[in-house]
C-alpha positions as CSV (number, residue, x, y, z in Angstrom):
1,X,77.6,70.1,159.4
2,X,74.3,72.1,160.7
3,X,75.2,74.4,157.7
4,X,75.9,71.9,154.8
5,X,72.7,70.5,155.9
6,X,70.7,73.5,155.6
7,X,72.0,74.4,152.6
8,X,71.3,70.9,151.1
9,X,67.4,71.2,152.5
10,X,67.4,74.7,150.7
11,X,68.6,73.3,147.4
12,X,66.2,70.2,147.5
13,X,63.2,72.8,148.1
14,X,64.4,75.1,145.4
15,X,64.8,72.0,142.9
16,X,61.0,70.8,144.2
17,X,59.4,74.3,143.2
18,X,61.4,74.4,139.8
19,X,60.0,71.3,139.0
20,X,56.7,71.7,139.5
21,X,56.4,74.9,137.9
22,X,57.8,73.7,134.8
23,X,55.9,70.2,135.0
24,X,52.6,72.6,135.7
25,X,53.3,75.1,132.5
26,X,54.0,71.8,130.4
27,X,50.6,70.5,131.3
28,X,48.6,73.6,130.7
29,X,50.5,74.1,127.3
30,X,49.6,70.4,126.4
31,X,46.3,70.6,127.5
32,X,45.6,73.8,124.7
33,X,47.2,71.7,121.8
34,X,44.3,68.7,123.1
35,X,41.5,70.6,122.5
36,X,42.8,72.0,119.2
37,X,43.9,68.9,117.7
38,X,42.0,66.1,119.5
39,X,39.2,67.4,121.3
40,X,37.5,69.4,118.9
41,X,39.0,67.0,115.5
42,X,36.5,63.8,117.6
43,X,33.9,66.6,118.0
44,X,33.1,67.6,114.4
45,X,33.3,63.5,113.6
46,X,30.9,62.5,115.7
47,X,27.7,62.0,113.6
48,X,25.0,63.7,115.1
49,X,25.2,67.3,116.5
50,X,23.7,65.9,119.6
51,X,26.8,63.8,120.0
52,X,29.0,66.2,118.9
53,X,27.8,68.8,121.7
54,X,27.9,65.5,124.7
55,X,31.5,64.8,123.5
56,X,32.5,68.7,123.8
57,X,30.9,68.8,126.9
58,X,32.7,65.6,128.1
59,X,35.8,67.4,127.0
60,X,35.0,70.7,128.4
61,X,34.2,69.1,131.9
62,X,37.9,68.0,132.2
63,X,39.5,70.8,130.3
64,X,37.9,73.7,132.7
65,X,39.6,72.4,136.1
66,X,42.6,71.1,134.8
67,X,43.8,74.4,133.0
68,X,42.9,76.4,136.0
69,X,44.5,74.1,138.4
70,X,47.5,74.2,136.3
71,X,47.7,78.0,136.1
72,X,47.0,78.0,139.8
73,X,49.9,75.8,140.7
74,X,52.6,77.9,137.9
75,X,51.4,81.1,140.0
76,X,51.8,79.3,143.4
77,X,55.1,77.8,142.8
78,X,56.3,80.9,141.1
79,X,55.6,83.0,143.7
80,X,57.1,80.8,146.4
81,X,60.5,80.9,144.2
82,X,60.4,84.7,143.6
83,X,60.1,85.0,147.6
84,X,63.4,83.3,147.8
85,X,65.1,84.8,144.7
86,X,64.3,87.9,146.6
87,X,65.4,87.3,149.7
88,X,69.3,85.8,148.2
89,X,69.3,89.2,146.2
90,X,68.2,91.5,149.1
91,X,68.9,95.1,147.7
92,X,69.7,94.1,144.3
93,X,66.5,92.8,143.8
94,X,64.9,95.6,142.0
95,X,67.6,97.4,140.4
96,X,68.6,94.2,138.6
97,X,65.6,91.8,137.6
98,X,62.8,94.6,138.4
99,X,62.6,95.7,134.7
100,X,62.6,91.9,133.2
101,X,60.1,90.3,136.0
102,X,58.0,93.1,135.2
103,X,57.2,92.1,131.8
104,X,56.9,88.6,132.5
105,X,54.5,89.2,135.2
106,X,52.5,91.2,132.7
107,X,52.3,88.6,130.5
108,X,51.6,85.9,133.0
109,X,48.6,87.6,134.1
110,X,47.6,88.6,130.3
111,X,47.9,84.6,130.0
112,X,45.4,84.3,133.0
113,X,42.9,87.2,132.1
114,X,42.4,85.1,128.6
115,X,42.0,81.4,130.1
116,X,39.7,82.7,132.6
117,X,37.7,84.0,129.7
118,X,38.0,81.1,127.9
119,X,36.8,78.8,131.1
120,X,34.3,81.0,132.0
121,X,32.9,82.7,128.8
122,X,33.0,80.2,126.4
123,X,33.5,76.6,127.5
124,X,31.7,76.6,130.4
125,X,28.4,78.2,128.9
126,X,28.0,75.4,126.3
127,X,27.6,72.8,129.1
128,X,25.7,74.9,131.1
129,X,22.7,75.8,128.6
130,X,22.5,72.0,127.5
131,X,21.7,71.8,131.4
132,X,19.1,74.8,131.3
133,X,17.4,73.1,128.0
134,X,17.7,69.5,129.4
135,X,15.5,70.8,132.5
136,X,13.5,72.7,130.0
137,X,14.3,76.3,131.2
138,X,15.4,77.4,128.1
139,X,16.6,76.7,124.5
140,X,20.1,75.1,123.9
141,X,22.6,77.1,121.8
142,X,21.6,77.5,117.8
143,X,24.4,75.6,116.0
144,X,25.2,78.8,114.5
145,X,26.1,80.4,117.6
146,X,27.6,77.3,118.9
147,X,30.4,77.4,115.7
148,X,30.6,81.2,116.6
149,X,32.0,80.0,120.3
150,X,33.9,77.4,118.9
151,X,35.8,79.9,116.3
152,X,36.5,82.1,119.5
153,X,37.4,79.4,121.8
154,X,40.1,77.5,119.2
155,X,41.2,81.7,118.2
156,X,41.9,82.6,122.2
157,X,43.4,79.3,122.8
158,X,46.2,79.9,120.1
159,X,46.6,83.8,121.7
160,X,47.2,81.6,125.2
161,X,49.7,79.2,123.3
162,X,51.8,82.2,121.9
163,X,51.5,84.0,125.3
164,X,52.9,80.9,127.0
165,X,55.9,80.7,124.9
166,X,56.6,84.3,125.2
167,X,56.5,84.1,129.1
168,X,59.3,80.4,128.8
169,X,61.2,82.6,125.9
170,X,61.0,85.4,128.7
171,X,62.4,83.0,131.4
172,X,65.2,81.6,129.6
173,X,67.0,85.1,127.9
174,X,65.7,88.0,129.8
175,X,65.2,86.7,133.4
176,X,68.0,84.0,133.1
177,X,70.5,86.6,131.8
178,X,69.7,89.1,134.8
179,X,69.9,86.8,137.6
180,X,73.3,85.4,136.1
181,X,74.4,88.9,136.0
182,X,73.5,89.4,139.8
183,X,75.5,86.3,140.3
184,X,78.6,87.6,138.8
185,X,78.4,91.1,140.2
186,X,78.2,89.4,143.5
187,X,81.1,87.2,142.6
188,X,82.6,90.3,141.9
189,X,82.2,92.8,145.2
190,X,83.3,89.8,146.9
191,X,87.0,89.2,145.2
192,X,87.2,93.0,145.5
193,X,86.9,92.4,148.9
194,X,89.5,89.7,149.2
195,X,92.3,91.9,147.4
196,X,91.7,95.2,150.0
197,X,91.5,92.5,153.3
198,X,93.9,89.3,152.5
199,X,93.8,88.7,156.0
200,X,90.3,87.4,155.4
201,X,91.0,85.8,152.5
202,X,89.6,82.2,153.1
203,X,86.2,83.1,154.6
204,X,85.7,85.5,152.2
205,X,86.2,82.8,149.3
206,X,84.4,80.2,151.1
207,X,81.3,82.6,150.4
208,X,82.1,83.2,147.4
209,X,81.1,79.8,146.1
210,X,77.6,80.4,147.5
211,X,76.0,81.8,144.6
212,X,76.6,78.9,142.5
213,X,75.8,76.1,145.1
214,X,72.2,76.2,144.3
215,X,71.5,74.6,141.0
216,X,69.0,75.5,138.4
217,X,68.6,78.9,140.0
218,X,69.0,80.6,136.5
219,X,65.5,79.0,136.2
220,X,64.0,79.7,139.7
221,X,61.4,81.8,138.1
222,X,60.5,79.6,134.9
């Protein structure tokens, strides 16, 4: 009972991180389509240029924490998951997922590198020299240049869309198709096992279900 128990706290956890993770990417991938198609849209309609830079910098103000949050909490959950995906696979870790985690990972933090950019070197300036002008410390951004960051900030977002459905596409052939292949190999060595020792026939099929009693763990990783 102990066991079953254990197990059932193990599988709850595992569910709780998978969730999170994808709920996190979903909100960071919705938050890029906002700017592009509602943020910036209300922007250029607003009349004035002096409203159109307050509304940006309204939307900027909420856009800057909440992608990085998001991003913090996909790298966060991930990470707890791929500490329990590696402890399941012990030595098999690297010779079967190594190669596929690899290029994920070097998207994920491509898909960092460029928000941070975006946070940092674009969005966050505009607001931040209305402040320096507003106390007089120097001149706001020409509208010229401001169009400039806006060209650069709606061309990065779109890299960051692509790159996020390259990292899901990534999760749900490449990574999905290794761990199930881990699964089975397991599934394997163990009913090898069970033909050269019949005496131990029933705790050795007993563990055999074990691969497939925690659900969703094609998409521990996501």
């Amino acid at each position: 009972m102990k066991e079953g128990s254990h197990l059932s706290e193990r599988m709850d956890s595992a569910n709780l991180l998978i969730w999170v993770h994808i709920l996190a990417m979903s909100a960071y991938f919705g938050a890029q389509f906002a700017v592009i198609y509602m943020l910036l849209p209300v922007a250029e309609q607003a009349g004035d240029e002096t409203r159109r830079r307050a509304a940006l910098i309204t939307g900027f103000k909420f856009y800057n924490p909440f992608t990085i949050a998001m991003l913090g909490i996909v790298v966060i959950t991930g990470a707890m998951r791929l500490t329990d995906v590696k402890a399941e696979m012990k030595f098999e870790y690297f010779t079967r997922i190594w190669a596929a985690l690899s290029l994920k990972l070097g998207l994920a933090f491509l898909l960092i590198f460029i928000q941070t950019y975006i946070t940092f070197g674009l969005t966050f300036r505009i607001g931040r020299q209305e402040e320096v002008a507003a106390h007089g410390d120097g001149e706001p951004f020409t509208v010229e240049r401001l169009n400039s960051m806006l060209r650069r900030i709606r061309a990065m977002i779109w890299v960051t869309i692509l790159l996020t459905a390259a990292i899901i596409f990534v999760s749900l052939t490449v990574m999905k198709r290794a761990i199930s292949e881990t699964a089975s190999a397991s599934v394997d060595a163990r009913v090898d096992s069970i033909q050269t020792n019949p005496n131990r026939e029933v705790t050795i099929q007993a563990s055999v279900r074990k691969p497939n009693t925690t659900p969703g763990s094609s998409l521990s990783i996501a």
